[in-house]
N, C-alpha and C positions, 0 to 999 in steps of 0.2 A: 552485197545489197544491190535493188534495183536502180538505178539510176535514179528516179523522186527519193525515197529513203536515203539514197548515199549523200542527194545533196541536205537532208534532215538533219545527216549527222553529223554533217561537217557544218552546218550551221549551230547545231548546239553546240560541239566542240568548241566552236570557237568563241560563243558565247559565258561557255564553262570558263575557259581560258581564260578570258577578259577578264570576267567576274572575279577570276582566283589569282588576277593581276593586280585588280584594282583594291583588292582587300590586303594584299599583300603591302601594296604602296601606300595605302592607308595606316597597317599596321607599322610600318613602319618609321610613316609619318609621325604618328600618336607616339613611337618611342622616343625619337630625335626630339619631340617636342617635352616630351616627362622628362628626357635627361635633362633638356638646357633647363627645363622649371627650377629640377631638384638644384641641378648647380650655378643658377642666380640664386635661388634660396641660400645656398651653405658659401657665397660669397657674401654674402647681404650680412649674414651672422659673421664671415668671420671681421669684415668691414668697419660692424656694430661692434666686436669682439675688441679690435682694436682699437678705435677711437675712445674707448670706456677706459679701456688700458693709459690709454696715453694722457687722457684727463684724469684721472687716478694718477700718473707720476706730476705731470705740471700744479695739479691741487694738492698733492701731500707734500711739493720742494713750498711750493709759497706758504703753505701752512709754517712747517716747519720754522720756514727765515723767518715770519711775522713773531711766531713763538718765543722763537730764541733771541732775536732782534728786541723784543721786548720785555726779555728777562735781563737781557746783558743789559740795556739802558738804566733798569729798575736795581740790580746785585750791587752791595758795598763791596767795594774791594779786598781783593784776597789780604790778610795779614800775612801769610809764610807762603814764599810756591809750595805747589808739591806736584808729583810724578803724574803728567795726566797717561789718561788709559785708551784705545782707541777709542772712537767713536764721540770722546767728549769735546764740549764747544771752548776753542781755543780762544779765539775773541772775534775779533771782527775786519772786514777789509772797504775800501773806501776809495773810489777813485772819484774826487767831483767832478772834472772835467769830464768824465764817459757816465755821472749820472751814476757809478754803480756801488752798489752796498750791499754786502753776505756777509753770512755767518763765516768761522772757518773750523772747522772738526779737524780733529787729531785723527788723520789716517787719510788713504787714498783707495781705498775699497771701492767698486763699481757703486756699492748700495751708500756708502758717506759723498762720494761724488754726487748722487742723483739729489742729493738734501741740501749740499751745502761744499764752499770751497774747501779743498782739501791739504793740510799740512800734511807734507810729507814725513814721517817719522823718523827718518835719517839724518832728519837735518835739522841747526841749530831750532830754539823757538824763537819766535822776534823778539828784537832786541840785543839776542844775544849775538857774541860776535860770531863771523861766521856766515854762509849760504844759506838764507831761509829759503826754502822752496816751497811752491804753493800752485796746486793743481785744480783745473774746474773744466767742464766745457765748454766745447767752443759751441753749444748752441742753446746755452742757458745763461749762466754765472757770468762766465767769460767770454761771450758774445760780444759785447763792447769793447773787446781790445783789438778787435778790429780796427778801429777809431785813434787807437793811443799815438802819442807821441813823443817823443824826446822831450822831456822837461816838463811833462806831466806829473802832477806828485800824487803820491799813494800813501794812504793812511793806516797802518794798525792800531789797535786798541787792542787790549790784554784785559783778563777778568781781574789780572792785580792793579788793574786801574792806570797803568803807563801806556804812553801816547807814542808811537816811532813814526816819522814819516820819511819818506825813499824817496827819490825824484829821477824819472826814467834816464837811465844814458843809454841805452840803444833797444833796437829789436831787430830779429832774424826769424827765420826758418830753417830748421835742422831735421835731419832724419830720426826715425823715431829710437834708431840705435846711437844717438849722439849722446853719451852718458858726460862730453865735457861739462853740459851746463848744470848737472850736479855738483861738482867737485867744490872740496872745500876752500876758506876763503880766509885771509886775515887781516879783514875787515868785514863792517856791517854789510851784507849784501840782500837783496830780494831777488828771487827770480819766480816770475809766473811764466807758467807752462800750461799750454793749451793745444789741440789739434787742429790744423791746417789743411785744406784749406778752412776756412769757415763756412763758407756756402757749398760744401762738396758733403754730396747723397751716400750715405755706407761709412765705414771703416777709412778715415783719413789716411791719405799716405805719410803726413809728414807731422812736426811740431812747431807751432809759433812760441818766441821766447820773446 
């Protein structure tokens, strides 16, 4: 090309260029920005997702304790025990100095945990002689024993209509493979079990007893 022309061309060139820069870093502007949209959106849902979830279990445990709280108050007493089955309401647990009062269901299944304290199946039922053990969360039911003490007293109730009450002689922290605080007893004993820390985020490392 003549020297006017060549510089023509290198002037549109370069204008080309620009242009096919600038659309470029536009386009790609416009994706970065579609991605973050889409994935604020599909946090937003799952955010929504969860908060529904978890007002869904805190509304269906307090359901549940009101229900059954107010059927065990209302029931005449059993005339003859008999074999309960999992899942059914064993009586009731009570501590007034920590304020707290639950149901307690026969079994220790993730799903009888979320509703209500848990009798362990293994072990005597209260009353009888022997290690009752009785299991809840440490960030629902058994939240308050945070607070306990030595010479606290705890109360059961039975649908047969008898009254047992226990008064704390100690608490610890055990690893979640310490099966000694199951073992059996020959005498009346209670043991609540709950996970430790209580304010620790995730899967607790340890047991409070």
């Amino acid at each position: 090309l003549s020297a006017p022309w060549k510089g023509v061309a290198i002037a549109t060139w370069r204008r080309w260029a620009m242009n096919t820069g600038n659309r470029r870093s536009t386009s790609a502007r416009s994706f970065v920005l579609s991605t973050l949209r889409r994935a604020s959106y599909f946090f937003l849902l799952v955010g929504v997702a969860a908060a529904s979830y978890a007002g869904y279990i805190v509304a269906d445990a307090e359901v549940y304790q009101a229900v059954e709280l107010c059927k065990f108050s209302h029931l005449a007493p059993l005339a003859e025990p008999h074999l309960l089955t999992i899942g059914e309401v064993v009586g009731q647990i009570e501590i007034p100095s920590l304020a707290l009062k639950a149901v307690i269901v026969h079994g220790d299944s993730p799903e009888l945990l979320r509703r209500g304290v848990g009798h362990l199946p293994e072990t005597p039922m209260p009353g009888e002689w022997g290690n009752v053990v009785l299991a809840g969360h440490r960030d629902t039911f058994f939240r308050p024993l945070r607070h306990i003490h030595s010479g606290d007293f705890i109360t059961l109730r039975t649908f047969s209509g008898e009254t047992f009450q226990y008064q704390v002689e100690s608490t610890r922290v055990v690893s979640p493979t310490n099966i000694e605080v199951l073992k059996p007893s020959n005498r009346r004993e209670l043991t609540l079990v709950t996970c430790f820390p209580f304010d620790y985020i995730g899967p607790a490392p340890n047991r409070f007893i």
